[in-house]
C-alpha positions in Angstrom: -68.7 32.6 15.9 -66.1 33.7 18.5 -65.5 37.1 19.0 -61.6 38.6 19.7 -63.4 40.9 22.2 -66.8 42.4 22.4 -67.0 46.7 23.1 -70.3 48.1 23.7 -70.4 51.7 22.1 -72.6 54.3 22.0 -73.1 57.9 19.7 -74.2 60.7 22.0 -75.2 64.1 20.3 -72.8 67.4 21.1 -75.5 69.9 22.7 -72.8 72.2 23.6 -71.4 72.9 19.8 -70.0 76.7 19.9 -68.9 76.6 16.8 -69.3 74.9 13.0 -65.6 73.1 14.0 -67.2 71.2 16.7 -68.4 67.5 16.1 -71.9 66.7 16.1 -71.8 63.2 18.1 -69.0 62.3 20.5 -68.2 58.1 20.2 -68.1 56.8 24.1 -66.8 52.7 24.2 -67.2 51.0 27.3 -64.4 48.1 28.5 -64.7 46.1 31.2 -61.1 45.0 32.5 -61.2 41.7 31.0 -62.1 42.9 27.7 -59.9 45.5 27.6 -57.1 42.7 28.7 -58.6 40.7 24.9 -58.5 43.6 23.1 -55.3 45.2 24.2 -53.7 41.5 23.0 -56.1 41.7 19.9 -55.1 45.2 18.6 -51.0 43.5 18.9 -51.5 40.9 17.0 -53.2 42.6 14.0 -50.6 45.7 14.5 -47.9 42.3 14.2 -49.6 40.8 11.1 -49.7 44.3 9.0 -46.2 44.3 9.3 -45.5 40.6 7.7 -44.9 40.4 3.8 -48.1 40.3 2.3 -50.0 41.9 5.6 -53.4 43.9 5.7 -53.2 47.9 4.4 -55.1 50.6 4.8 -55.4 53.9 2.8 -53.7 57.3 3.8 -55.0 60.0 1.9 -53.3 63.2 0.8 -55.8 64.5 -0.6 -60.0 63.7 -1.8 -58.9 61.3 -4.5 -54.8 60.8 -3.7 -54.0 58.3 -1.7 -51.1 55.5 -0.9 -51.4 52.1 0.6 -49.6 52.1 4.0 -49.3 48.8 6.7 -52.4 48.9 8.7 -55.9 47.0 9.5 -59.3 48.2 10.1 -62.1 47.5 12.7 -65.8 47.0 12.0 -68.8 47.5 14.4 -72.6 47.6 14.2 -74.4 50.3 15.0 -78.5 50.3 15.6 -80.2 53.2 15.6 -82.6 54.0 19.0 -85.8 54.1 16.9 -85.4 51.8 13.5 -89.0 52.8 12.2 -88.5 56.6 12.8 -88.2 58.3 9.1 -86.1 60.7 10.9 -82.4 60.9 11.6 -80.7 58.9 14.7 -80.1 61.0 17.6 -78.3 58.4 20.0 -77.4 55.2 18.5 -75.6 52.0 20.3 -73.8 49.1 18.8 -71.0 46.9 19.5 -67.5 45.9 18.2 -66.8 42.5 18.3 -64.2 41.1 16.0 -63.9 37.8 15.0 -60.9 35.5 16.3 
């Protein structure tokens, strides 16, 4: 199966948190030129497509159960945790986003 582009990404835990607004994990994605060349072409085409009759949509919420379907796609990625056996929760986890051609 051919892949659009492949991004390797990775969660890292926020251990400077000073406050309950702050995010728990940052999201880092690493590109190498070429790939960031594939996706760059990848992301316009699918931005194209939503906009054609009959295109891909995506939910905009206005509130926990409100919502309205507006011209847009979404991107899927795997994510593996560092230790799959641990019981416990993931502290750093990897993955990568590779959508299909």
């Amino acid at each position: 199966m051919e892949s659009a582009f492949t991004a390797r990404f990775k969660f890292i835990a926020n251990r400077k948190k000073k406050s309950g607004n702050d995010c728990d994990r940052y999201l880092l994605i690493d590109f190498t030129p070429e790939e960031a060349k594939k996706a760059a072409k990848w992301l316009t085409d699918q931005a194209a497509a939503t906009e054609t009759p009959g295109g891909s949509t995506i939910r905009k919420y206005s509130s926990r159960t409100d919502y309205e379907e507006i011209p847009g796609f979404t991107i899927f990625g795997s994510q593996w945790s560092i230790d799959p056996h641990s019981e416990e929760e993931w502290v750093d986890g990897r993955g990568t986003i590779a959508p299909r051609v």
